[in-house]
C-alpha positions as CSV (number, residue, x, y, z in Angstrom):
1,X,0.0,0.0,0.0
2,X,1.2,3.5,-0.6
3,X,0.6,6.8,1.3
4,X,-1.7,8.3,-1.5
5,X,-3.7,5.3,-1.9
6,X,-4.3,5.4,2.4
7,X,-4.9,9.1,2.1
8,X,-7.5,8.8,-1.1
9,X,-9.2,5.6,1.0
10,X,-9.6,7.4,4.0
11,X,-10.9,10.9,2.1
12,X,-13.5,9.1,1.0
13,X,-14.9,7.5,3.8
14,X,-14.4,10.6,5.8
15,X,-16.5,12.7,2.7
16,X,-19.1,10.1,2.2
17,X,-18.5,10.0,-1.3
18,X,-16.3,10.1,-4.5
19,X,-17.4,13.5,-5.8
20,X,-16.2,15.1,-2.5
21,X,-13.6,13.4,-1.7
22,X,-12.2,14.1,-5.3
23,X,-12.8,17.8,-4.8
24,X,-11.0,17.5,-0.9
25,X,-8.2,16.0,-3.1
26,X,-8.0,18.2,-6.0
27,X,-8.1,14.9,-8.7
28,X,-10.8,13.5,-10.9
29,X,-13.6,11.4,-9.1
30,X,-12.6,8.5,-12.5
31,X,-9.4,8.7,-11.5
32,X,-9.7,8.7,-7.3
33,X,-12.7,5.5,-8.2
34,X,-9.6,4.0,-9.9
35,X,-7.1,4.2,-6.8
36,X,-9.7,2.9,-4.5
37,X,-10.5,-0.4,-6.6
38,X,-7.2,-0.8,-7.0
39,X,-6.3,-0.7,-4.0
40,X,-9.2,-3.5,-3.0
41,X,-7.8,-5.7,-5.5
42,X,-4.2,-5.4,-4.1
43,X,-5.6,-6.5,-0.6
44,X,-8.1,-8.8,-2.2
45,X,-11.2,-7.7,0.3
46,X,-14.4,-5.3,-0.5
47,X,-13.6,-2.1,1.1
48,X,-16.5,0.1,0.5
49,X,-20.3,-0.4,-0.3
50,X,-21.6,1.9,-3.1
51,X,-25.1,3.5,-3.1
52,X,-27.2,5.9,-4.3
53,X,-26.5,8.0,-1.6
54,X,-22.8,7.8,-1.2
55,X,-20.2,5.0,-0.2
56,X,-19.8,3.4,3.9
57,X,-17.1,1.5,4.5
58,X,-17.2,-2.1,5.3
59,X,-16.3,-4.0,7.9
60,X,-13.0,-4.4,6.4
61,X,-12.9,-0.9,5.1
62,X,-13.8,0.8,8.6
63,X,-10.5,-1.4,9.9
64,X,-8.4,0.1,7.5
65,X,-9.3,3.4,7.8
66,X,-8.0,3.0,11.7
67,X,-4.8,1.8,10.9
68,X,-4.4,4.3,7.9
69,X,-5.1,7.3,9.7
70,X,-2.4,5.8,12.9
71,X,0.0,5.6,9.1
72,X,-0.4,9.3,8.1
73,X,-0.4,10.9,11.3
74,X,3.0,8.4,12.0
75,X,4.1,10.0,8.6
76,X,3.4,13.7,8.9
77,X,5.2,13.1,12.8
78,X,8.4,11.8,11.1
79,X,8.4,15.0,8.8
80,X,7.8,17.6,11.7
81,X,11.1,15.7,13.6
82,X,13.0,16.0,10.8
83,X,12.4,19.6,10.0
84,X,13.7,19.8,13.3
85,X,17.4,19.0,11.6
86,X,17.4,21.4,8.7
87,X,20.3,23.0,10.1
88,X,21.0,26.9,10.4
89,X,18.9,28.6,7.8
90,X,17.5,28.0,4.5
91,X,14.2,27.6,5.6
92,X,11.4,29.6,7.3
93,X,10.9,30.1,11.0
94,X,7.4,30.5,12.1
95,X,6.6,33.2,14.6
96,X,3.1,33.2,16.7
97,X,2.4,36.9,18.0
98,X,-0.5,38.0,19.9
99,X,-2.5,41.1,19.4
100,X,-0.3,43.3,21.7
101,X,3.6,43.5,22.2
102,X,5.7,46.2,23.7
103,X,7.5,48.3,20.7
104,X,11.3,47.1,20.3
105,X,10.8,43.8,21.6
106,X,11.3,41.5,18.4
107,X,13.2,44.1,16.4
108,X,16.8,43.3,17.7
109,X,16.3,39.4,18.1
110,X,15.0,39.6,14.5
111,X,18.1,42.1,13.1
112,X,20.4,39.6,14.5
113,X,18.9,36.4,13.4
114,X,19.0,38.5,10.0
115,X,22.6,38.9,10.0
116,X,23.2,35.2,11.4
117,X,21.4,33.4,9.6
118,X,20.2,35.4,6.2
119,X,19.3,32.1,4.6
120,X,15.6,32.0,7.2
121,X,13.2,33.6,6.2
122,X,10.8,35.1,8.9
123,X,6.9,34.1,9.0
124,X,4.7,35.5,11.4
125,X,1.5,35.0,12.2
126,X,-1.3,36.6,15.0
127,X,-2.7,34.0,17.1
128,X,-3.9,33.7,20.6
129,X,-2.5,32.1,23.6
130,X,-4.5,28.8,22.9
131,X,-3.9,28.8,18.9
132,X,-0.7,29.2,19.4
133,X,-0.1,26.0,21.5
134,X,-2.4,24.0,19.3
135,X,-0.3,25.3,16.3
136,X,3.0,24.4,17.7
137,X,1.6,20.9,19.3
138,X,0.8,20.3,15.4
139,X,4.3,21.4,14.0
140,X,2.7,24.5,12.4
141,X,4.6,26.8,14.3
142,X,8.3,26.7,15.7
143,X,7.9,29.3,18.3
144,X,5.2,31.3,19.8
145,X,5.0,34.6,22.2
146,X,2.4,33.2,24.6
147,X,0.0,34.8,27.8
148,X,0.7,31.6,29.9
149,X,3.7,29.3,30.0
150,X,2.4,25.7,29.1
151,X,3.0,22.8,31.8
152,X,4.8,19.6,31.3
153,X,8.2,18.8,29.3
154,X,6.9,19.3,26.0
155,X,8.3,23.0,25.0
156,X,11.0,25.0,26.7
157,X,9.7,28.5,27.5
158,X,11.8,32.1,28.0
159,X,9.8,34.8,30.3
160,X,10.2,37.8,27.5
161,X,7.8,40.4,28.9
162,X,6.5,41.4,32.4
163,X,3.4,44.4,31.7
164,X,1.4,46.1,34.9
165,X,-1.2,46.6,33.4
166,X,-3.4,50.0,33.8
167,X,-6.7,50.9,32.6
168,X,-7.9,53.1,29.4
169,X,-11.4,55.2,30.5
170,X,-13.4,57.9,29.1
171,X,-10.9,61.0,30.0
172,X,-14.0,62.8,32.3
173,X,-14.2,59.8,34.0
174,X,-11.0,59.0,34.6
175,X,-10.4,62.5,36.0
176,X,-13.3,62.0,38.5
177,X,-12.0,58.1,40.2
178,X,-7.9,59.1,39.7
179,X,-6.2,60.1,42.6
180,X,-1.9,60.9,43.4
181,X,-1.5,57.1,42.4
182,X,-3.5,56.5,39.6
183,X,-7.1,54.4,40.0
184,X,-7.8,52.0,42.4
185,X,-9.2,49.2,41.0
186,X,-12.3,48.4,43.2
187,X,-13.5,52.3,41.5
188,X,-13.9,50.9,38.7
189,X,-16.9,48.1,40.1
190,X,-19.9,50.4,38.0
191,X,-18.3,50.3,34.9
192,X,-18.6,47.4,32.5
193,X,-15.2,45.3,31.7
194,X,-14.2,45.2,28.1
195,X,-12.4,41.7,28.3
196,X,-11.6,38.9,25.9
197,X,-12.9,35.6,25.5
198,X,-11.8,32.6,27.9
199,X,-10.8,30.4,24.8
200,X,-8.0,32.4,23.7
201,X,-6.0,32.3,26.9
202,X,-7.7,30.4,29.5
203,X,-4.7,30.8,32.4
204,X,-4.2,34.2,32.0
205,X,-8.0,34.6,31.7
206,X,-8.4,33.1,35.0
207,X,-5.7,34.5,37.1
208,X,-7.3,38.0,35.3
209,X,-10.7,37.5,36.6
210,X,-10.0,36.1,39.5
211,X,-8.4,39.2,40.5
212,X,-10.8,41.3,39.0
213,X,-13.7,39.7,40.7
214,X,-11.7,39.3,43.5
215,X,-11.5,43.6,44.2
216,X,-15.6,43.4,43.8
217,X,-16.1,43.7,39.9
218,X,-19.3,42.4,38.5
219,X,-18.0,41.0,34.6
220,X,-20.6,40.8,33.3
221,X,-22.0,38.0,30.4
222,X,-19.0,36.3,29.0
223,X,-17.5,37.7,26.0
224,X,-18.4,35.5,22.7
225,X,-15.9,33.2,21.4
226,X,-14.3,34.6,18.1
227,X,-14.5,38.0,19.5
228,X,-10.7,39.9,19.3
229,X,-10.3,42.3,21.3
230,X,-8.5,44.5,19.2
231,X,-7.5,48.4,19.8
232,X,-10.6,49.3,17.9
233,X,-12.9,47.7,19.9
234,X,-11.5,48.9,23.1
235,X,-11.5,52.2,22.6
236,X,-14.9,52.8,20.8
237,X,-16.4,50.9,24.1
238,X,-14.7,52.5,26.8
239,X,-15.2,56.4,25.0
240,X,-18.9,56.4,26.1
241,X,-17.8,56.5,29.6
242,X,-19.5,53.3,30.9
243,X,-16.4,50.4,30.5
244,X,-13.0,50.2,31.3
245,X,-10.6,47.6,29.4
246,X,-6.9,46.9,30.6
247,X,-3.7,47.8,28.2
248,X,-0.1,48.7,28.9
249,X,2.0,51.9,29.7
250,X,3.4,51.4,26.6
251,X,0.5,50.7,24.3
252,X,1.1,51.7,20.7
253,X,-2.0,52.6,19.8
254,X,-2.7,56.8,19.8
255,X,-5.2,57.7,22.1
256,X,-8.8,60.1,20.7
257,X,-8.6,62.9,22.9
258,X,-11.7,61.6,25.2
259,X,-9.7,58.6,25.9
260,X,-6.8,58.2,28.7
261,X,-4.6,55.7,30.6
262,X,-4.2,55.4,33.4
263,X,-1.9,53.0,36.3
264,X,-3.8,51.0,38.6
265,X,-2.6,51.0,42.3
266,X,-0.5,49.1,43.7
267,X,0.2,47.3,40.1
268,X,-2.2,43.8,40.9
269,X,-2.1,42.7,37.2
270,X,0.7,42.2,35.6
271,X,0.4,40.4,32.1
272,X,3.5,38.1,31.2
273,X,4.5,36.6,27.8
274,X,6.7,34.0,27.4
275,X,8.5,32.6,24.2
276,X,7.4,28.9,24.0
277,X,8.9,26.4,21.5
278,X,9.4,22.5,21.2
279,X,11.5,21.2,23.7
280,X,13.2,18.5,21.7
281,X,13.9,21.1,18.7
282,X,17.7,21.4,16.8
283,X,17.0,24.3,14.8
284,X,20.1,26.2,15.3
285,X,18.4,29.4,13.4
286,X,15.4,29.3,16.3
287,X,18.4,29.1,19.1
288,X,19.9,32.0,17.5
289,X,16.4,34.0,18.1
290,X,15.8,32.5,21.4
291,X,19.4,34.3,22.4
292,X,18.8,37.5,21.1
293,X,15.3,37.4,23.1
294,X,17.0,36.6,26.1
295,X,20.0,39.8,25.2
296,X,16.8,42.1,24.7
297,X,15.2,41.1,28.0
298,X,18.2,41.4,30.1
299,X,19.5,44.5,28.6
């Protein structure tokens, strides 16, 4: 049996049919009906049962499709290892980023993997916290810049960012609630949170709330999955005067002029990023970025 002949089998029985598994597959339906009979004839057993309807698999067939899925997802394993080894460049290094980092932070480690290794290409992608992890569990990513440092032996990690957070409000309103150290946070309980959902970050989202709830704040319903919270968002909601949402000293966005930040006191939410990648990976172009993350950090 061969890899495209498991592949077209199990495409089949996953679609239900020729037609669409021959579209999933970008060949003819002739010539996908072709590789499926000949691969029953090489293993001398009926593998599907044609009807009006579509195609099931046999008994035979639904036995198959177990141990050909186990074969591809053995395969595609042995190809993420070995992209492991593909020395120090040539090759492109995939970078998860979330919504919001601190200006400067990738721009040195990224000038010097430039210069050491000018053979990588870089290519980054926005994802969240939990996208990330699934990505780089999957081989889709080599590093990522996450909210929450995953558990377990599976990825090394590097702390890369420590933020106290601090709180954009209408301007009026944060004039009336700030006092000779900024806003306390249990002034803010009548105001409604502009928050993100659980899904994209669930440890950060937790320690978050906790400590929000914790200081007498009402959240609210939960936030609906999908839903970025991106610089837009935040500050059309919190200009009416009635939310507050969290962000850095040294947020990049510009500020309308009814908008302000402003510190919390006492600093109780800090928001950390770490740089998470495979533990087990020999990518010497990806140690050469992880070292010039660490320079920047220390510096």
């Amino acid at each position: 049996m061969e890899l495209r002949e498991l592949r077209a089998f199990v495409a089949v029985v996953e679609e239900g049919g020729l037609s669409a598994a021959a579209r999933r597959l970008h060949v003819s339906q002739p010539a996908l009906s072709q590789t499926v009979s000949g691969l029953e004839r090489r293993l001398g057993v009926r593998l599907l049962v044609r009807g009006s309807t579509g195609v099931r698999a046999t008994e035979a067939g639904t036995a198959l499709v177990a141990e050909a899925r186990a074969v591809l997802a053995r395969h595609e394993q042995a190809l993420r290892v070995m992209a492991r080894y593909t020395g120090p460049g040539g090759g492109a290094l995939r970078i998860g980023i979330p919504l919001e980092l601190p200006a400067g932070l990738l721009d040195p480690a990224l000038a010097d993997l430039a210069e050491a290794c000018p053979d990588t290409r870089v290519q980054a992608r926005h994802l969240s916290t939990a996208q990330q992890l699934t990505a780089l569990r999957a081989g889709e990513l080599d590093v990522g810049l996450l909210r929450e440092r995953p558990s377990g032996p599976e990825f090394d990690a590097l702390l890369v960012v420590r933020e106290r957070l601090g709180v954009l409000l209408a301007a009026e309103r944060a004039a009336e609630l700030a006092g000779p150290d900024g806003i306390a946070l249990d002034a803010l309980v009548d105001l409604q949170w502009v928050g993100f959902p659980r899904s994209g970050s669930p440890a950060w989202y937790d320690e978050l709330t906790a400590i929000l709830r914790g200081h007498g704040l009402d959240l609210g319903p939960a936030v609906p999955e999908g839903q970025a919270l991106i610089a837009d968002v935040k500050l059309a909601a919190v200009a009416s005067g009635q939310a507050f949402t969290l962000a850095p000293p040294d947020w990049q966005q510009p500020l309308p002029d009814r908008v302000t930040w402003s510190p919390l006191v006492g600093h109780p939410l800090v928001r950390r990023t770490w740089a998470v990648w495979p533990a087990d990976s020999r990518r010497r172009d990806l140690g050469r970025f992880i070292a010039a993350l660490d320079r920047t950090v220390r510096s």
